[in-house]
C-alpha positions in Angstrom: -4.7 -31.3 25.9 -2.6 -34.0 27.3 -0.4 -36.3 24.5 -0.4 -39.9 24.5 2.9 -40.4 25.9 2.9 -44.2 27.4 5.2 -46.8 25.6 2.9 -49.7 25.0 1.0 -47.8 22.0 5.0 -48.2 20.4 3.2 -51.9 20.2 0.4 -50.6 18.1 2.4 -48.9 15.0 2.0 -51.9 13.2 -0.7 -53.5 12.5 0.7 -56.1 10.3 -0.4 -58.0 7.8 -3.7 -60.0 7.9 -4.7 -63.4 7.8 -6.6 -64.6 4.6 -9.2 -66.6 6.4 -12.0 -63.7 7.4 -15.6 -64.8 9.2 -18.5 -62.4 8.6 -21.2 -62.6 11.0 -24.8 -60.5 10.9 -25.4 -58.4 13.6 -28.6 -56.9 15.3 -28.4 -53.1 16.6 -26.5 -54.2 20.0 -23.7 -55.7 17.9 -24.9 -58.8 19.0 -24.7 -62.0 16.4 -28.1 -62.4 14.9 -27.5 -66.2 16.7 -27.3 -65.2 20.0 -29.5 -62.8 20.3 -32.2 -62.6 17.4 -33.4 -58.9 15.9 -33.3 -57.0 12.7 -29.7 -58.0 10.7 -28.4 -54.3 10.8 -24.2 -54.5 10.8 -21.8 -57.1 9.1 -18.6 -58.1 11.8 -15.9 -59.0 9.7 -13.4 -60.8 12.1 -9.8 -61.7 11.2 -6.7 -62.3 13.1 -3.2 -60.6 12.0 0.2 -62.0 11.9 1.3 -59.9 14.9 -1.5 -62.0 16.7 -4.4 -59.3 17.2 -7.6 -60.0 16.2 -9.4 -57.5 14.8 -13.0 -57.1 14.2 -14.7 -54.6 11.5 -18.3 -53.5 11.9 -20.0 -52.2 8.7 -23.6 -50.5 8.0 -25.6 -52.8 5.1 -24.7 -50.0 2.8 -21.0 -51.1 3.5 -19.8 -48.3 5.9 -17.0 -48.5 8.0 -18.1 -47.2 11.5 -15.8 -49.3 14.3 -12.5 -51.3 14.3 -11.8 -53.3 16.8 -8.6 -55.1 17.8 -7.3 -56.6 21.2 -4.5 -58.8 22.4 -2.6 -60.0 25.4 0.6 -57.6 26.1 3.5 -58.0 28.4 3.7 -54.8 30.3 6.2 -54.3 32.8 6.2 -57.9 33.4 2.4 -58.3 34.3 -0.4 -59.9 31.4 -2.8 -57.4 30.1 -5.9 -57.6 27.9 -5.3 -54.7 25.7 -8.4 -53.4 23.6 -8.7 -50.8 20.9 -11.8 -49.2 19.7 -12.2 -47.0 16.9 -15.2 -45.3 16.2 -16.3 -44.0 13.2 -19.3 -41.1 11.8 -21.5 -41.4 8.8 -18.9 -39.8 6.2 -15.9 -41.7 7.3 -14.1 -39.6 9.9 -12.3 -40.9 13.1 -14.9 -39.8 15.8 -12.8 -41.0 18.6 -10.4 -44.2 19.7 -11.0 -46.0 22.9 -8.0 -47.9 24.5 -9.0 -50.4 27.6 -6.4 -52.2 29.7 -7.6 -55.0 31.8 -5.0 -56.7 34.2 -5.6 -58.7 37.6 -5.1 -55.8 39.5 -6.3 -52.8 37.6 -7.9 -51.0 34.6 -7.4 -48.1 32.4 -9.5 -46.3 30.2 -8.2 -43.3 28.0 -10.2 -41.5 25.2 -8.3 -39.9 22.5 -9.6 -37.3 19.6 -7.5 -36.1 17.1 -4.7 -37.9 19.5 -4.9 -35.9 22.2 -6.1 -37.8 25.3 -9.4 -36.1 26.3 -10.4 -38.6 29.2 -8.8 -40.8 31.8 -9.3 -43.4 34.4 -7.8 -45.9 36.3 -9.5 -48.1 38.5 -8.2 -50.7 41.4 -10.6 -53.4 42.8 -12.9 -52.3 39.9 -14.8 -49.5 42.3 -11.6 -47.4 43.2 -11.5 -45.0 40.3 -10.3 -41.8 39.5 -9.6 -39.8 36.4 -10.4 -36.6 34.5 -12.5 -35.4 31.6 -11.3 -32.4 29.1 -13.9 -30.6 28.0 -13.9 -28.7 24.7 -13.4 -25.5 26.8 -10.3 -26.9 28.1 -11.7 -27.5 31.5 -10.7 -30.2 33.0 -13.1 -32.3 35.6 -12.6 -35.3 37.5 -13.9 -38.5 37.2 -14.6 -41.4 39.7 -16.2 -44.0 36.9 -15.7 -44.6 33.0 -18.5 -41.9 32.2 -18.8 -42.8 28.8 -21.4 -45.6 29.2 -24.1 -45.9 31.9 -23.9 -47.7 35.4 -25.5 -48.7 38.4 -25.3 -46.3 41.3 -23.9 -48.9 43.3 -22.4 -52.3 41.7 -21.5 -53.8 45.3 -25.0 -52.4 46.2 -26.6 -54.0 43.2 -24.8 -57.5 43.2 -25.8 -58.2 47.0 -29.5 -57.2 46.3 -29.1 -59.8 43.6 -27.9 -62.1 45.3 -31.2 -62.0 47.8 -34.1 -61.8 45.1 -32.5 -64.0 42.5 -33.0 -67.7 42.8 -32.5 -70.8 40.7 -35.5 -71.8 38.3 -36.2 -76.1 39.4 -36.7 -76.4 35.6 -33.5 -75.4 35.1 -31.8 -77.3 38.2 -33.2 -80.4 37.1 -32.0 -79.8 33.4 -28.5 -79.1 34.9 -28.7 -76.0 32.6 -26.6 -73.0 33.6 -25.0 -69.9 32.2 -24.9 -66.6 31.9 -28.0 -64.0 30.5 -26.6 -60.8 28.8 -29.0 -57.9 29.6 -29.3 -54.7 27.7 -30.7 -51.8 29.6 -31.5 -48.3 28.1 -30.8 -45.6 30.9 -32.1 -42.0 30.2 -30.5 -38.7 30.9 -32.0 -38.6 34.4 -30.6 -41.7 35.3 -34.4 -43.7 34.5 -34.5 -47.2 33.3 -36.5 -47.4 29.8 -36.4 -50.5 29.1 -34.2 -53.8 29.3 -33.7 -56.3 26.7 -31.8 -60.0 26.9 -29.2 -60.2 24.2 -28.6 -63.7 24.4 -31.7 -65.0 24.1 -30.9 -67.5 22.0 -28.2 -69.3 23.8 -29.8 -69.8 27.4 -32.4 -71.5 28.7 -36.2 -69.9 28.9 -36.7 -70.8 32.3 -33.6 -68.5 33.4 -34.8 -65.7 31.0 -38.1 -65.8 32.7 -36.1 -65.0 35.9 -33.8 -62.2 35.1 -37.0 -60.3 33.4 -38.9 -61.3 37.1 -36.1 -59.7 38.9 -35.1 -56.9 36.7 -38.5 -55.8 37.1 -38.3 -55.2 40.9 -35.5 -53.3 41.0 -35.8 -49.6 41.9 -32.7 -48.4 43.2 -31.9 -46.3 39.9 -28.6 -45.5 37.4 -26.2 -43.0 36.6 -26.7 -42.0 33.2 -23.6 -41.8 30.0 -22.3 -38.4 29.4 -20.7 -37.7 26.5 -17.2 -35.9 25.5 -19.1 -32.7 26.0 -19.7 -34.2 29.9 -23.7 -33.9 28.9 -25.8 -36.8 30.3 -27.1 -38.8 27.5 -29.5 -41.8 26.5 -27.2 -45.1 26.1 -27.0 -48.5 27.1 -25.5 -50.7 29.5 -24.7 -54.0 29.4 -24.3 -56.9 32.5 -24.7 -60.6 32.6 -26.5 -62.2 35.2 -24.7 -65.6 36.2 -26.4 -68.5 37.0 -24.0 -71.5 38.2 -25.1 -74.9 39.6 -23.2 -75.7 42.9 
């Protein structure tokens, strides 16, 4: 197993203390606000911000169970900005399944997996589609990695984007409105890489006549996915998330 060894989690010791003021928004089963996006009210977000400037998010069950923590910031590393994001994620009876640390800069990204904090999985990506990491498996095998594994993709982005770029076009409702912005889409990929079904999760927040085109588009497209595997590097069922943009020029 390889150790966490990299100074900038020294920043992270401390979580410090919070902030009184805490907003608690329903959720549906994306973790999307019940505003934005409609569905069944399944998980509470409990937001706050702490005095060390992190804000933190807590997503319970109805029954009151802790299963994530989220907290992110903007760091100073070696001189450069970076987003910084921590994920916890916790199982039915309480225990730490895993932590998820993300850093975002202008120039890069990094992706590490810990259990039991031992990093298990790492990438690092340049220009987004230049990635390489590794995987430990249970076994103690370690394979390499060319995307963040842990959630599903396209088999191409580049691929994807241009193709959207050709079919996608600007509803007149919507040009005449002035109305623009983004649509979130959900999309459950199966073990075999097989779309089952795509949902918007902003719903709520754009207008119906750019809905109506994602859903037109989405359903042409046939070039296919790369499935989530888990820490066992099994393909599973998960889903992705992408916005579609729509910007008046």
């Amino acid at each position: 197993m390889k150790k966490v060894i990299f100074k900038v989690l020294l920043l992270l010791v401390s979580i410090g203390s919070f902030a009184q003021e805490r907003i608690i928004t329903p959720l549906n089963d994306h973790y999307y606000p019940l505003s934005q996006g409609g569905g069944e009210h399944v998980f509470n977000r409990v937001e706050s911000k702490s005095s060390d400037g992190y804000m933190i998010y807590r997503i319970f069950t109805l029954d009151n169970i802790l299963i994530k923590v989220n907290r992110s910031s903007y760091l100073q590393v070696d001189g450069e900005l970076v987003h910084f994001e921590e994920e916890k994620s916790y199982n039915s009876s309480g225990a730490l399944n895993f932590v998820r640390l993300d850093f975002k800069s202008s120039k890069s990204t990094q992706v590490k997996i810990l259990v039991d904090e031992d990093v298990v999985s790492e990438i690092q990506c340049v220009n987004q589609n230049d990635c390489s990491g590794f995987l430990v498996l249970p076994d103690g095998e370690e394979l390499a990695i060319d995307r963040d594994i842990f959630k599903p993709s396209f088999t191409d982005a580049g691929v994807f984007d241009v193709w959207l770029s050709k079919v996608l076009t600007y509803p007149i409702v919507s040009r005449r409105l002035g109305v623009q912005g983004d649509v979130w889409v959900g999309a459950e990929i199966d073990e075999n890489g097989d779309l089952i079904q795509f949902k918007i999760m902003n719903k709520n927040e754009v207008h119906d006549s750019l809905i109506d085109e994602v859903n037109r588009v989405l359903r042409k497209y046939k070039d296919g996915f790369i499935p989530a595997k888990n820490l066992k590097g099994e393909a599973i069922q998960a889903w992705m998330y992408f916005p579609v943009k729509f910007r008046l020029g």
